[in-house]
N, C-alpha and C positions, 0 to 999 in steps of 0.2 A: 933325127932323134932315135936312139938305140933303145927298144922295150924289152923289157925282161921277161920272157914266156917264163921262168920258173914261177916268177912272182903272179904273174896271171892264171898258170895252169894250180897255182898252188891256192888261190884266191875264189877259183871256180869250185876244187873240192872241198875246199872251206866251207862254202855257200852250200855247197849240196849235202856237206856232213851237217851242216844249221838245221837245214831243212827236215834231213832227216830224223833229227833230235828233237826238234821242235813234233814232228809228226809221233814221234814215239812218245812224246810228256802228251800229246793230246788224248792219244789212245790209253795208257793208263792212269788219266786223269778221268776219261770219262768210265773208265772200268774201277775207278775205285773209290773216287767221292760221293757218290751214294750209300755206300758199304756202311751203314751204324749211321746214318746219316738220323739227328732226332725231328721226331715227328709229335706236331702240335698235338695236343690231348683232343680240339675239335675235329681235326685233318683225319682220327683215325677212324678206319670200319668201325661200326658200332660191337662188331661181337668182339672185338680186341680189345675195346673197353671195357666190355663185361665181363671178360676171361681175366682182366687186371683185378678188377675190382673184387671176382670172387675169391682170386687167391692171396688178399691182404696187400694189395695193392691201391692207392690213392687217386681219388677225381684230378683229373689236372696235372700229373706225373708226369715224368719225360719217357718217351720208349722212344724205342731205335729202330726204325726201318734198315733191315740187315740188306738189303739189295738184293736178295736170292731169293732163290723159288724152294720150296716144298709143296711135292706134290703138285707142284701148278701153281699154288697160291704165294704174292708174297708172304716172306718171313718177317717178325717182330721180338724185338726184345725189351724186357722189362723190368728191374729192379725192385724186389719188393724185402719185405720183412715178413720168417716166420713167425709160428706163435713163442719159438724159444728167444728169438732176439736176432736170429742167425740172419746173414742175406743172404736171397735166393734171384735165380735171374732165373724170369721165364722166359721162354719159346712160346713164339704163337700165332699159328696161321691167319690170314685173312681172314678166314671164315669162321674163329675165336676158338679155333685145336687147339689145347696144349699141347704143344707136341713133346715137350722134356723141363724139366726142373733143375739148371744147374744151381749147384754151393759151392761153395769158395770150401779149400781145404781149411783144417782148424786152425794152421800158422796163418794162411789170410785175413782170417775172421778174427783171431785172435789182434795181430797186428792192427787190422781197421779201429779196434774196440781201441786198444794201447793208442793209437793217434786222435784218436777221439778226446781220449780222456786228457791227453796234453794238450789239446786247445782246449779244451774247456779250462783246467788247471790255469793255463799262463794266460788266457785271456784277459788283457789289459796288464799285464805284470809286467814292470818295471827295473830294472837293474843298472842302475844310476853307481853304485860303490858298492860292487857285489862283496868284496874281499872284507868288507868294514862289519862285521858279524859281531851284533852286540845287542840278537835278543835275549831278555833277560835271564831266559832258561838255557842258552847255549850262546854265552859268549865266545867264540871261539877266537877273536880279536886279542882276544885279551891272555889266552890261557898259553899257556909254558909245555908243561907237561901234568898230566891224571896218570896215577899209578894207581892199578883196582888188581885187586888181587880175591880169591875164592877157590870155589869147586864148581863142576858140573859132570854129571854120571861120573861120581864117584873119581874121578881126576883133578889135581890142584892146576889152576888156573892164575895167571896173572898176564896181561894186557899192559904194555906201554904204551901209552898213549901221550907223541910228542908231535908238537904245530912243526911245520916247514913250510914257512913263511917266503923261504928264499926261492921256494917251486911254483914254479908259474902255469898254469895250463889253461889254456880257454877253450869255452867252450860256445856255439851258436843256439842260440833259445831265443824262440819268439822272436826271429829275427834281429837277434842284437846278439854281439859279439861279448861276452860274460868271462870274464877272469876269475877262477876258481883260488880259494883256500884252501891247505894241504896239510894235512893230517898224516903220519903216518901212525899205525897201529900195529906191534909187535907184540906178537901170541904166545905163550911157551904154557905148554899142555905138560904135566910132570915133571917142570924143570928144564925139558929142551924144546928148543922153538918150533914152530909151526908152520905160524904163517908172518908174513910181513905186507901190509895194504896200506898204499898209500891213498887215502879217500879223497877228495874233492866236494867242497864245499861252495856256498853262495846265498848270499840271503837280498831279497828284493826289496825297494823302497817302503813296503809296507811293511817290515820284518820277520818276514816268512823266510827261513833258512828250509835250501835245498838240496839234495845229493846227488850229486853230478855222476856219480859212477866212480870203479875204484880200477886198479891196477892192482895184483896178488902177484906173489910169489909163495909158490906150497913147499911147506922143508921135508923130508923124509925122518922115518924113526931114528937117522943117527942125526939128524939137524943139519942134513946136506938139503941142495936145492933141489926141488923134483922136477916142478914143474912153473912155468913163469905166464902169469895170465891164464886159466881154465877156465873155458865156455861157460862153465856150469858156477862159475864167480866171479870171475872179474866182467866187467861192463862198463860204457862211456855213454850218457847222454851224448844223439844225434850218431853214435856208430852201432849201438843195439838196440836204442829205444830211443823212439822221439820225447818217451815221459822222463824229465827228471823227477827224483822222487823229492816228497817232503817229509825233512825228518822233525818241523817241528813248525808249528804255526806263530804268526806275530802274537796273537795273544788269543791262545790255548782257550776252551772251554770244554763243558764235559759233554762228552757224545759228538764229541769233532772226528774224522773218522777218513784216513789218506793212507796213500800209499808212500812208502819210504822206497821200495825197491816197485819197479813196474817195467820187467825186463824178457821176461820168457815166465815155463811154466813152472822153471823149477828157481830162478830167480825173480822170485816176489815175493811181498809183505805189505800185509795188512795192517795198520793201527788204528786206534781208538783210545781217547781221552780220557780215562777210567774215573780220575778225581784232581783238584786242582790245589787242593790244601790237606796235606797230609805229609809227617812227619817219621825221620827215617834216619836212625845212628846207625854209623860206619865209624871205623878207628879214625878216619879224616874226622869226627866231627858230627855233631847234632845239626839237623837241616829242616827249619820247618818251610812250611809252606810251597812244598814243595810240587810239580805235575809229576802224573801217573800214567804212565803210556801202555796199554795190553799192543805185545805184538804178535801175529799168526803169521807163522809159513807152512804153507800149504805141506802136511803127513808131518809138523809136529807140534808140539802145545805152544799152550800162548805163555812168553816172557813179557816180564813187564821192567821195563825200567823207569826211574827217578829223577828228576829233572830240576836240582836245585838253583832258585836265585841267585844269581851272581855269581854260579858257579860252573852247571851242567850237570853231567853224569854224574850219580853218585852212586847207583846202586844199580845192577841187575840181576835181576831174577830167572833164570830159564828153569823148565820143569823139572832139570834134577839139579838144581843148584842154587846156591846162592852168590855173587860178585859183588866186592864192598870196594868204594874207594877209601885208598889206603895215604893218597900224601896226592895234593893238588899243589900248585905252582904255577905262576900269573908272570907275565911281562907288561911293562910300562908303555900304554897305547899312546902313540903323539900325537900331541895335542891335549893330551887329558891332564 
């Protein structure tokens, strides 16, 4: 019988590369699974409890045995909450030193707060026939095209606002796969266009319509394109913010109080439910019963818009202007 020494001598350094790999996963296993390793609330020195607890820190919390020494002592870490709301991670020796107070930058803290607020928001929310958008104050299922035409500082304004229905985009929330409605919105400030935003929309089983985030395109003063998607406006639920926003609830009451936009610091918005039965002529048409929305962005006043039955948008108001719709327009929903 003829043995193969390549295969043998090839089989030995095999075995001895194992070993040696195998001895290398041992040695930085044992050098680094204790590193943050958490440490029962009973297990710890008593003055690391007390060093927790005096700086707004909770009986029974998780802290972290960092595996290293300070000064001799081991180290501990801790999670806690200041008086402003902010997290704070303490240091702290065995012997209950603080030794340092870290915070999270304000995008962090910011961020934590923004993922916060979309669990809370979708908790338990549903989206069964997102696209099917036909609560009473924003059908959007249903609508054609809204023409609103006005002013604002002192500039004539008018807004297209046509459905594209044939634009598909989804989006992932609360772990389910969501196909958005599309809006686009064409802007013309003086006559020549603006901007052009294709919005995304979605409304949940319960009829809470949401806003997924938009796509812009900004025109320049002669109505060329400038710039296509800006940090500072366009945005996508799950690629800027885990919050989609709500631009309207299943059924509105007063002092209801959400956010439409909840994306960074200079894209956000605040609303509030101002009045649920109030009426509001526009050349489309007398509208009663209509909701009342106050909305704030952060360095400028609050606009309110109008919310008619069976209709949507009819009116907006920003602080130097007024926006009326001027000529609405419905398509035939199947099945209806």
């Amino acid at each position: 019988m003829v043995f193969n020494y390549q295969t043998k001598n090839a089989n030995h350094i095999n075995m001895k590369n194992s070993k040696l790999i195998l001895f290398a996963l041992i040695i930085a296993l044992a050098s680094t699974s204790y590193a943050g390793q958490a440490t029962k609330w009973a297990d710890l020195p008593a003055a690391v409890r007390a060093t927790v607890l005096a700086n707004g820190g909770k009986e029974g919390q998780s802290v972290d045995n960092e595996g290293e020494k300070t000064d001799g002592q081991d180290t501990y870490e801790a999670s806690v909450k200041d008086k402003d709301g902010s997290t704070a991670d303490l240091v702290i020796t065995a012997d209950g030193k603080l030794v340092e107070t870290k915070h999270d930058d304000a995008a962090d803290a910011a961020g934590e707060q923004r993922a916060a607020r979309a669990k809370k928001v979708l908790a338990g929310v549903k989206f069964s026939h997102p696209r099917d958008i036909n609560n009473t104050y924003l059908p959007l299922a249903k609508l054609k095209q809204d023409i609103i035409e006005g002013s604002e500082g002192g500039k004539k304004t008018r807004v297209e606002r046509t459905m594209k229905p044939e634009i598909h985009k989804t989006f992932k929330i609360a772990g389910q796969t969501v196909e958005s409605l599309c809006m686009e919105d064409r802007i013309f400030i003086n006559g020549v266009i603006e901007e052009v935003a294709l919005d995304y929309f979605a409304q949940d089983d319960a009829g809470t319509v949401y806003y997924l985030g938009e796509d812009v395109d900004e025109y320049d003063e002669q109505g060329k394109l400038a710039k296509h998607n800006p940090p500072d406006d366009a945005w996508l639920t799950g690629k800027d913010t885990p919050a989609p926003g709500i631009i309207i609830p299943a059924h509105p009451k007063v002092g209801d109080k959400f956010k439409s936009e909840d994306v960074s610091a200079t894209v956000d918005e605040n609303d509030e439910v101002v009045t649920v039965d109030v009426t509001t002529t526009v050349p489309a048409g007398t509208f009663e019963h209509c909701v009342k929305i106050a909305e704030q962005i952060p360095g400028e006043g609050l606009e309110y818009k109008y919310y008619a039955p069976g209709v949507g948008v009819v009116r907006e108001t920003p602080a130097t202007g007024d926006e009326l719709l001027i000529s609405h327009t419905t398509v035939a929903v199947p099945g209806k």
